[in-house]
RODO-701447 format. One record per residue (C-alpha): chain; x, y, z. Coordinates in nm, 4 decimals. Each point is the difference from the previous one (the first is absolute). Layout:
 zakol     east    north       up
     A        X        Y        Z
...
% end
This chain:
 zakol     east    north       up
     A  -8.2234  -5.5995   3.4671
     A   0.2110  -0.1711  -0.2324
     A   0.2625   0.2042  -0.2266
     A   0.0230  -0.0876  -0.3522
     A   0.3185   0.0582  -0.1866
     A   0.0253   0.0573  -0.3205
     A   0.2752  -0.1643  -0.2540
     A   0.2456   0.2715  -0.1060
     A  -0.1161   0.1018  -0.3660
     A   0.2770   0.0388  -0.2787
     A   0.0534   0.3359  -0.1492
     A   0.1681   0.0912  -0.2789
     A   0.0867   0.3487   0.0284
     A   0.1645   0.2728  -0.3086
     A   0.1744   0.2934   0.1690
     A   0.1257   0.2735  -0.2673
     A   0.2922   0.1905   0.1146
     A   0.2747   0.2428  -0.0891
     A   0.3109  -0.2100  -0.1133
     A   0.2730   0.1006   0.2686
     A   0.2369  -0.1604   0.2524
     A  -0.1457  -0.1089   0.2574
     A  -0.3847  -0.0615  -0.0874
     A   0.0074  -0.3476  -0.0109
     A   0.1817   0.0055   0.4232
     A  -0.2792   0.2184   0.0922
     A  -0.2855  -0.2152  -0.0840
     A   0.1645  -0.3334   0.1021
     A   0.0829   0.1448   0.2983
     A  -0.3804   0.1322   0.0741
     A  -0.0732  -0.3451  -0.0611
     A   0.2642  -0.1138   0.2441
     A  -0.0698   0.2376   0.2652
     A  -0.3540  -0.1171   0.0333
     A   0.0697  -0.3354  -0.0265
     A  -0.2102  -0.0450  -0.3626
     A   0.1390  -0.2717  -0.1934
     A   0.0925   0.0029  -0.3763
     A  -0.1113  -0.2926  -0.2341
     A   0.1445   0.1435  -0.3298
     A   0.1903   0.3381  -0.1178
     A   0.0644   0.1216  -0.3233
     A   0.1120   0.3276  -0.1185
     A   0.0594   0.1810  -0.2976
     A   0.0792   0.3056  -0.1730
     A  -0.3081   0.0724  -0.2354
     A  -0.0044   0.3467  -0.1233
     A   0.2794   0.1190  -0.3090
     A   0.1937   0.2346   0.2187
     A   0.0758  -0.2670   0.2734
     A  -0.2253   0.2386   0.2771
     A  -0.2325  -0.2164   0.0728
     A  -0.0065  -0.3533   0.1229
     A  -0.3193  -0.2362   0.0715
     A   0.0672  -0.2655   0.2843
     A  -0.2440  -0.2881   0.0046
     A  -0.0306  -0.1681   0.3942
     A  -0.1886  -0.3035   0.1016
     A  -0.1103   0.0065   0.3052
     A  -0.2331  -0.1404   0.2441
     A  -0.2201   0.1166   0.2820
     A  -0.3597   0.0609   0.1105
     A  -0.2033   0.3278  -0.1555
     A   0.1030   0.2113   0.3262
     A   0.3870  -0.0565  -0.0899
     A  -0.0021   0.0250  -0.3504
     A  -0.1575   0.3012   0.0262
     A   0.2534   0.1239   0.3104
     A   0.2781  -0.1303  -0.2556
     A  -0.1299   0.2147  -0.2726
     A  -0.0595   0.3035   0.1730
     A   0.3491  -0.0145   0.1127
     A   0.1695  -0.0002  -0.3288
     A  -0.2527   0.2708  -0.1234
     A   0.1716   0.2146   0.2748
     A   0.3478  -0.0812  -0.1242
     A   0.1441   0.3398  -0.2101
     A   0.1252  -0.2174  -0.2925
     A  -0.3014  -0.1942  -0.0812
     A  -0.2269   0.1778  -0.2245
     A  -0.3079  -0.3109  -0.0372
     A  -0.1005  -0.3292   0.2067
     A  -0.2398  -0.2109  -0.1653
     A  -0.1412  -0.3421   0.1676
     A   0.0075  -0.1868  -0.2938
     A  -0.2283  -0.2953   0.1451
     A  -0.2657   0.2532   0.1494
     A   0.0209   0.1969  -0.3115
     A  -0.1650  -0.2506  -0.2461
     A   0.0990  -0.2485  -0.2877
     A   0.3908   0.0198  -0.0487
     A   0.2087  -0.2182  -0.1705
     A   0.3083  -0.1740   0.2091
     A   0.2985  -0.1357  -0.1508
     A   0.3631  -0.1438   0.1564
     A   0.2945  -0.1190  -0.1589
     A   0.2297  -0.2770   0.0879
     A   0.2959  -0.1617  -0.1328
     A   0.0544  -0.3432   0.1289
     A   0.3178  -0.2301  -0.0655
     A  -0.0302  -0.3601  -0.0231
     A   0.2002  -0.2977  -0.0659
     A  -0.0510  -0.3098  -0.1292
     A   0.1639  -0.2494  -0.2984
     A  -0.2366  -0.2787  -0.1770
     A  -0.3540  -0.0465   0.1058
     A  -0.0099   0.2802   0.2318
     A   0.1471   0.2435  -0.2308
     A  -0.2921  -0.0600  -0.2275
     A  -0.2560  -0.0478   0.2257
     A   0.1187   0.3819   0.0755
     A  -0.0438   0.1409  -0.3013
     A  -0.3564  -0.1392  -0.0628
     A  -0.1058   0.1424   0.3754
     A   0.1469   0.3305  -0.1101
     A  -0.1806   0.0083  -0.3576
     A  -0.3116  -0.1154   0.2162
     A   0.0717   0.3493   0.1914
     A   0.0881   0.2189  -0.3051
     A   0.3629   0.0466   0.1724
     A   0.2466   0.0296  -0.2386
     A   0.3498  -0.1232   0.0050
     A   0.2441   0.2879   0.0675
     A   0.3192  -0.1465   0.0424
     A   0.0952  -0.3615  -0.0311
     A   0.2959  -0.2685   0.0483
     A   0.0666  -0.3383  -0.0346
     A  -0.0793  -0.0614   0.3932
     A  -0.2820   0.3034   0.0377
     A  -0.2417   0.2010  -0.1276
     A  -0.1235   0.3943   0.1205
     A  -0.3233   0.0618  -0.0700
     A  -0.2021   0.3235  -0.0367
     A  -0.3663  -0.0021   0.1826
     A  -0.2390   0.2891   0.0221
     A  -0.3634  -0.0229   0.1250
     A  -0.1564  -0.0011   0.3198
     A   0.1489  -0.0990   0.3216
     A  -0.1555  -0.3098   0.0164
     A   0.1058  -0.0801  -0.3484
     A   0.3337   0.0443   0.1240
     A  -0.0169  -0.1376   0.2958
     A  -0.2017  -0.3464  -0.1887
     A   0.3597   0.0088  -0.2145
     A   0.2394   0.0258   0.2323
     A  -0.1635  -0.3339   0.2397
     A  -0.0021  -0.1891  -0.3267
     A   0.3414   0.0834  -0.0588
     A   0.0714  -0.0932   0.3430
     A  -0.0700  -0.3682  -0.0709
     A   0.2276   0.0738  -0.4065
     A   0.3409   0.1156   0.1792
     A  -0.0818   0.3782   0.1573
     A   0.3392   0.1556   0.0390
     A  -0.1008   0.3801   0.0211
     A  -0.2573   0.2639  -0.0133
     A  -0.0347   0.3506  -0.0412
     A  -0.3176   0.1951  -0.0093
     A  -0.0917   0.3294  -0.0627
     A  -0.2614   0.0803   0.2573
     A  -0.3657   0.1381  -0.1317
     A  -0.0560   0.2663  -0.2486
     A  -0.3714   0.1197  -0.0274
     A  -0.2219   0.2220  -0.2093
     A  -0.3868   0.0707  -0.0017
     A  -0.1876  -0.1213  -0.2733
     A  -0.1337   0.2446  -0.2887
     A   0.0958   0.3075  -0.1631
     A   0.0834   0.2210   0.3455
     A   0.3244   0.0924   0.1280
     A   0.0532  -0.0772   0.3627
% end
């Protein structure tokens, strides 16, 4: 009898919570204790008296875990909704990144026309350097960032994955 294993499936996972110290360890540390990994984690506050916080995790895993994962943070006191974004149905995904890179002459412009090419926009600039501002899909971002690997890379940072279901429902 051969076994077949199946390639861990990414997740992205919304978690509503109360907003208090502390939330965030729990979580991570469920995630840690278990030996899940975390692709991507975003949080913010997103109700107007600051009680309520919506953490976005991308995760991997077969059905079995993703399911063990989510019944775990349903348990947790704090959390008040976990929604499998990816099981749940059309969603929209979207990451930001600002990336630094420097170049003079040639490369400099060459630059610029791979970042209009990406609708990034120039956020801060120099003589020596440019920092541009990317949003759009992972790949997107990670399609930028290689080409401006080969243009004079000098530093990213990314935001991680925010995600939303499509249509007129709240999650």
């Amino acid at each position: 009898m051969k076994i077949q294993h199946r390639e861990a499936e990414r997740h992205v996972l919304t978690v509503t919570v109360d907003n208090e110290p502390g939330i965030l360890a729990k979580i991570t540390g469920l995630f840690t204790a278990r030996g899940y990994n975390i692709d991507s984690l975003t949080v913010a506050d997103i109700s107007e008296d600051h009680a309520i916080s919506r953490i976005t995790i991308v995760t991997g895993g077969p059905p079995q875990v993703i399911d063990q994962i989510m019944a775990q943070l349903e348990r947790l006191v704090p959390v008040h909704r976990v929604i499998d974004l990816t099981e749940e149905g059309p969603h929209v995904e979207r990451e930001l990144a600002l990336v630094k890179v420097r170049g003079t002459g040639e490369t400099r412009v060459e630059a610029l026309r791979t970042a209009e090419v990406f609708r990034a926009s120039v956020v801060d600039t120099t003589p020596e350097s440019f920092v541009f501002e990317l949003t759009g899909s992972s790949s997107k971002v990670d399609s930028f960032i290689v080409l401006m690997r080969q243009l004079g890379l000098v530093e990213v940072g990314r935001s991680g994955i925010v995600g939303m279901m499509r249509g007129s429902e709240g999650a």
